[in-house]
N, C-alpha and C positions, 0 to 999 in steps of 0.2 A: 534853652537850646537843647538841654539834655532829655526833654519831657518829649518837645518836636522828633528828637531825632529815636527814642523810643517809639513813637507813636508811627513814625515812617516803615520802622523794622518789625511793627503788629501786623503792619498794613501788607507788607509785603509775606508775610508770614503765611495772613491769612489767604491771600490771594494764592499762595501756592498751597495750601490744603485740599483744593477739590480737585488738585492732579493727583497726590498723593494716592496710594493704594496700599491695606497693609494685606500683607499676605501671611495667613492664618495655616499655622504648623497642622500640619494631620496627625493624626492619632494614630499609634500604633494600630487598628481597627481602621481605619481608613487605607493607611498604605496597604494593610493585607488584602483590601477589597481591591483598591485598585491592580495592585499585584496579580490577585487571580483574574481581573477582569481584559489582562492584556496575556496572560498566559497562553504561551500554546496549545493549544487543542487538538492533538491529528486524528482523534473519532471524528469530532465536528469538520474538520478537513477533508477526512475520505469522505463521508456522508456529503459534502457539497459536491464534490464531482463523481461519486457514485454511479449514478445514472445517466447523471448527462453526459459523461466526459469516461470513464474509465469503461463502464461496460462496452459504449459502440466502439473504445477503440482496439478494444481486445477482440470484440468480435470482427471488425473491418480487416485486422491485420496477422489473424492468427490463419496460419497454414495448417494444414493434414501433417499429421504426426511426419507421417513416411517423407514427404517432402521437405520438413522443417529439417527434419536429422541429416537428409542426405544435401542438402544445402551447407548443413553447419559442418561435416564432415568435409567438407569440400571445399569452403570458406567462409571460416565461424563471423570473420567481418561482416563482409558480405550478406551474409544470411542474420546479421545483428540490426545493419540497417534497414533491411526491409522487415523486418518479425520481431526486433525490438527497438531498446530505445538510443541514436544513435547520440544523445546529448550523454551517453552515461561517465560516469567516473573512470580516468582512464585505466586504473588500476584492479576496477571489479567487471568481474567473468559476463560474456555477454548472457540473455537470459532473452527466452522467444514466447513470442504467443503462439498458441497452438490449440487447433480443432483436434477431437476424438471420437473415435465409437468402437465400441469390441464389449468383448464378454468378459465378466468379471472370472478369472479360474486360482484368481487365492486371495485372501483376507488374513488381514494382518491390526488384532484388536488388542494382541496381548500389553500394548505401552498408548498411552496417551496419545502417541504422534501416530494415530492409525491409516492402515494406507491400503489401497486395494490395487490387484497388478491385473492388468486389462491387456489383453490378447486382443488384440488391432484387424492382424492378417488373416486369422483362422487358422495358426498350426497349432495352437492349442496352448504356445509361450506365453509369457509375458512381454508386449513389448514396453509399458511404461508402468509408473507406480503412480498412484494420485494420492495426495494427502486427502483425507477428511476429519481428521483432528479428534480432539480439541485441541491438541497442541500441533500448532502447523510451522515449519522450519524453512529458516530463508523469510527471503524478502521478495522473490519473484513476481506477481502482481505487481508492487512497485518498480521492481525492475524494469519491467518490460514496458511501461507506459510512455511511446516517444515524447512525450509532453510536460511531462517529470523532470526539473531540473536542480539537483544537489546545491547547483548555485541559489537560489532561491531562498535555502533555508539556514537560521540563523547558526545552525551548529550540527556536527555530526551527533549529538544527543536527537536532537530534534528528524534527524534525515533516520534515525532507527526508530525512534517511536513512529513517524508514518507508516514506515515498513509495517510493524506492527499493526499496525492500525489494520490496515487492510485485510490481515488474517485471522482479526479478531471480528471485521464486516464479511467475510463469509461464513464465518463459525455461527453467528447470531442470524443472517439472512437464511442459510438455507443443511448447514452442513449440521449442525447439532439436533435436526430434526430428522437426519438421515438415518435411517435404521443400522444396529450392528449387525444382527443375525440375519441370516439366509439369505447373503449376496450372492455368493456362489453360484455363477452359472446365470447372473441375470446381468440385461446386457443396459450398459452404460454410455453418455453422451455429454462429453467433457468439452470446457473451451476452462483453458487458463493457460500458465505460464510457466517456464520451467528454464535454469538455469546449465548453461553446456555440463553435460555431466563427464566426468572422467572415461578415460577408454574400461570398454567392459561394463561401465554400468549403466544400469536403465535410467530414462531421463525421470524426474522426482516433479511430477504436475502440482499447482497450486491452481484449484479450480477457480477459476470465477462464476462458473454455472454449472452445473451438473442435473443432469436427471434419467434418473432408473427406467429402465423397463424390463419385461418379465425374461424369463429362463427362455432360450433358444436350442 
């Protein structure tokens, strides 16, 4: 009786072995692969809407300087939801896309965050500063993109490396190629993004395009 009833409990043994699945530990070497392999990326993020997605929307929804400030002066809301982004965080400053052209009449290389002040109107001021880096400040570009949503991303670590990301996609695209010397006086053609600046001071551009032409 005792040999039958062993041979019932083989049987049924066996018949539940090919459900069975053993699940094989990874190696410290595997977890770190898979780790990097689910890692966030925000190079590889700006770079997928780069082109298709961030440039036509800065260019579709950026206003003329003059018009963007005298809107934001007037009402910074208001002028948020049409020239930025109106999904933004409610606690961070609105930030506008904006078209430019004027003449460069000062250059500013001596620190890392270099910036050149571009005379719009023709009285010969400044009326904005444009970053060209290497060191670009803010996060404007991202700011401004109505498409861009904080909700989205896993962590505020994650929502400032994007930011990043995009000031290090114009520094490689087109801005570390841009000459230091002999701006002065030669006239400039901006579309980026700029964050409402304080009374008194000039708006602080984060291009997303930029291109020179000669002295006027």
């Amino acid at each position: 009786m005792l040999r039958i009833r062993g041979a019932v409990v083989a049987l049924i043994l066996a018949a539940a072995l090919p459900g069975c699945k053993i699940i094989k530990t990874p190696t410290a070497e595997e977890k770190a692969a898979q780790a990097a392999k689910s890692a966030f990326d925000p190079a590889a993020k700006v770079d997928a809407i780069w082109q298709s997605q961030a440039i036509p929307d800065l260019e579709k929804r950026a206003g003329d300087l003059k018009t963007v400030m005298q809107a934001a002066a007037s009402n910074p809301d208001e002028a948020g939801i049409k020239y930025g982004n109106p999904r933004k965080q409610s606690t961070s400053p609105w930030t506008y896309a904006v078209k430019l052209k004027g003449k460069i009449v000062a250059v500013d290389t001596a620190s890392r965050a270099a910036t050149l002040d571009v005379d719009v109107d023709g009285d010969g001021k400044a009326d904005a500063k444009v970053q060209i880096g290497p060191a670009i400040r803010g996060t404007a570009l991202r700011d401004a993109l109505d498409f861009v949503d904080f909700n989205e991303f896993k962590n505020q670590i994650e929502w400032a490396q994007f930011g990043k990301a995009f000031n290090e996609k114009v520094n490689t695209s087109f801005l570390a190629a841009l000459p230091k010397d002999g701006l002065t006086g030669k006239t400039v053609d901006v579309t980026g993004a700029f964050p409402l600046p304080t009374s008194g001071q000039l708006p602080l551009i984060t291009p997303s395009a930029l291109t020179l032409g000669q002295g006027s």
